[in-house]
N, C-alpha and C positions, 0 to 999 in steps of 0.2 A: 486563494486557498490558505486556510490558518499554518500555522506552524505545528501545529497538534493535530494532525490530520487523522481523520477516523478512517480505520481499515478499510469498515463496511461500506462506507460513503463513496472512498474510494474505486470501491469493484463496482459498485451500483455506477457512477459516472463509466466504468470503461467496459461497462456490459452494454451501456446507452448508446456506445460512441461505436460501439460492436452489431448492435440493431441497426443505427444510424448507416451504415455499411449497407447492411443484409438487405436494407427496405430499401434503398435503391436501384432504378436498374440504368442509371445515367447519373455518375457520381462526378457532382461541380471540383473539379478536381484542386482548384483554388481553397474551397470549403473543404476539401478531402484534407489538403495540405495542416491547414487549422487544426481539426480534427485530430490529426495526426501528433502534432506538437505538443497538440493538451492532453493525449492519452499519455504521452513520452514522460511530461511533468508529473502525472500521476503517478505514473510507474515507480519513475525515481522516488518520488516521495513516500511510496508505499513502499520500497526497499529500504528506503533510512527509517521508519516507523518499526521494522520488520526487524533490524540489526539492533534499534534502542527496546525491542520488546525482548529478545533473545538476550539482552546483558541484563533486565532486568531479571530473568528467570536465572542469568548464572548467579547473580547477583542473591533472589531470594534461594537458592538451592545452596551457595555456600555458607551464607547466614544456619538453614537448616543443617548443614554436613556440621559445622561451627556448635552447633545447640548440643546435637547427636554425640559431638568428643566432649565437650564438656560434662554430660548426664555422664559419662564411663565413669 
């Protein structure tokens, strides 16, 4: 998984891993275990994507608030 992980890509892999569940009805609990681990990695990575996407918005929103007092 790159460092630059795409959000969408992200949900798309742990909707898969979410099917991969449902379409079972005798889950290799070894492969369950896998499964598991690499939803866990996604997770996390989609929560550090999530925190560096929310600094960029404080980020462009104080540049704008910054524009907004200089125009007065």
């Amino acid at each position: 998984m790159s460092k630059k992980n795409n959000l969408n890509e992200n949900l798309k892999k742990l909707s898969e891993t979410a099917e991969w569940f449902e379409s079972r009805e005798d889950v290799d609990v070894e492969e369950g275990l896998k499964k598991v681990k690499e939803a866990v990695e996604i997770i996390k990575e989609s929560k550090k994507r999530l925190k560096e996407i929310e600094n960029e918005f404080e980020k462009v929103k104080k540049e704008l608030d910054t524009d907004e007092e200089e125009a007065k």
